[in-house]
N, C-alpha and C positions, 0 to 999 in steps of 0.2 A: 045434869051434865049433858051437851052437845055431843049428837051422835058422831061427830066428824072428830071428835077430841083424841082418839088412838087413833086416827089415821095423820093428821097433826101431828104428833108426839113423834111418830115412827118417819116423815117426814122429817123433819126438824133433826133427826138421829144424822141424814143425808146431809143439810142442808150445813150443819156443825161441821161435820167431819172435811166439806166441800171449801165453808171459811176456813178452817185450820190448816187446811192445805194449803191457802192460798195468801194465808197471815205469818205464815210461817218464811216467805219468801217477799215478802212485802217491806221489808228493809234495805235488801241487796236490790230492789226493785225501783224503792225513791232513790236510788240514790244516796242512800245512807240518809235520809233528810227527816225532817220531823214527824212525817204522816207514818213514817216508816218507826219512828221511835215508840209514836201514841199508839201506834194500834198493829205494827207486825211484833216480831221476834227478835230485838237486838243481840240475844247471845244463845248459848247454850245447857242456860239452866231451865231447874223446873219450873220457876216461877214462870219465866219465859215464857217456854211453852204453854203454863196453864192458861195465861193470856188469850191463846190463841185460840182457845177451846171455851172460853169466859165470852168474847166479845159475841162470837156466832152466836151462840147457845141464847146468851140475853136478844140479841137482834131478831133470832127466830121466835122468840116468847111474844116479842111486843108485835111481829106480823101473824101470831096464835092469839092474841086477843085483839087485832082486827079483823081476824079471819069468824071468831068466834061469836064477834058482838055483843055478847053480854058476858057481867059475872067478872068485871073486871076485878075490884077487889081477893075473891077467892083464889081467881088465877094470880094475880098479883104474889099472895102469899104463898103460894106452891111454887110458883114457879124461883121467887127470892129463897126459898129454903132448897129448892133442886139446885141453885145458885151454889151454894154454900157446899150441899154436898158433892157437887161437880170438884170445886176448888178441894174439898176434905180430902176426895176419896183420890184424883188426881195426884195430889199434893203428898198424902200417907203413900200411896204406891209408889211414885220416883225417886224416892230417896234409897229402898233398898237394891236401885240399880235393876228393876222390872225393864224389861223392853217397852221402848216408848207407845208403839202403839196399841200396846195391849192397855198399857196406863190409863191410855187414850178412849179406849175404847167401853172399857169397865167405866171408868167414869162418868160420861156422856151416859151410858144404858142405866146408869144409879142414879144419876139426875132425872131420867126420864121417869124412870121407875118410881122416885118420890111424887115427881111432880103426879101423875097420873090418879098414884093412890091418895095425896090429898085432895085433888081434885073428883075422884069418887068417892071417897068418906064420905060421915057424917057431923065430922070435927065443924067449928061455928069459927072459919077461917079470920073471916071477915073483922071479926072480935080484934087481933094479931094485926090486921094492917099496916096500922101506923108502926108499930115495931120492925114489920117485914120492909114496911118503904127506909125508915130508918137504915137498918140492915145493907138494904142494895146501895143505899148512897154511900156509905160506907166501903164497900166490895167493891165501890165505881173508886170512891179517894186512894185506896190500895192498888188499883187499876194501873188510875194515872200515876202515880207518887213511886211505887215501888221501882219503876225502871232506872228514873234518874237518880236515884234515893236508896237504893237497896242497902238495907241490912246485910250486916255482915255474917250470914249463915249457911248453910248449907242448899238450901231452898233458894240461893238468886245467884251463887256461885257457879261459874260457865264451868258445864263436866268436860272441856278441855281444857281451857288456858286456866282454870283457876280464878279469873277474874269477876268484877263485880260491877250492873249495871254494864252504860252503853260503852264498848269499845274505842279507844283512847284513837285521833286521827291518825292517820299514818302507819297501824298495828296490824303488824306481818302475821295474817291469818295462816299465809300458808306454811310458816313455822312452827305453827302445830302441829297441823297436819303431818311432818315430817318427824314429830317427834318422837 
């Protein structure tokens, strides 16, 4: 393992929290327009939000294995299963109505925390790959697909209005607010 890997890790903690801030606001920011769809926050659910914590997190991975130079595979499969349990542990907490950025916060430190200790084991990661690449393409098709597309559950319904996916043109935001 790369001695710079926990200083990486705990970096990347920064660098997440810095995107989610900034993907979070990145709809009202295009302009309502597409870039704002693919990759901010269109509503007020969890799903939503996990987005916002999903895209930084993978982006800081793949600048942690050009930082790192080797070992891609290994990092590869740690970093797709810290993937998953970002979205698990994100996703299980929002629903009991947790403050968001505790949600927030525990998640991202659980991700880090997996990815870290797979990548110090002595588990034979490399083995896994092809299932782990598999995996993130997957977590990517859920990415894009869930916004415009959402399932009708409790995970993509906005905890104001109720509603599902992107916000219908012309929908008086701020009569919620008022509600």
């Amino acid at each position: 393992m790369h001695k710079k890997f926990w200083l990486l890790e705990i970096a990347g903690l920064f660098f997440t929290a810095a995107g989610c801030f900034f993907m979070r606001r990145l709809y009202a920011l295009s302009g309502y327009g597409l870039s704002g769809v693919l990759f901010g926050s269109v509503n007020n659910s969890p799903w939503e939000f996990a987005k916002t914590l999903f895209l930084p997190y993978l982006a800081w991975s793949l600048l942690e294995l050009l930082c790192l130079g080797g070992g891609m595979r290994r990092l590869a499969v740690s970093k797709a299963a810290a993937l998953g349990v970002l979205l698990g542990v994100y996703l299980g907490l929002s629903l009991p109505e947790l403050p968001e950025p505790l949600c927030s916060v525990l998640s991202v430190a659980a991700a880090s925390a997996v990815s870290f200790a797979l990548n110090r084991g002595t588990l034979d990661l490399e083995a896994v790959f092809p299932i782990a690449l598999c995996a993130l393409f997957l977590m990517l098709a859920f990415y894009f697909c869930f916004t415009p597309f959402p399932p009708q559950n409790a995970l993509f319904a906005d905890k104001i209005s109720g509603q599902y996916g992107i916000p219908p043109l012309g929908y008086d935001f701020g009569a919620d607010v008022l509600r």
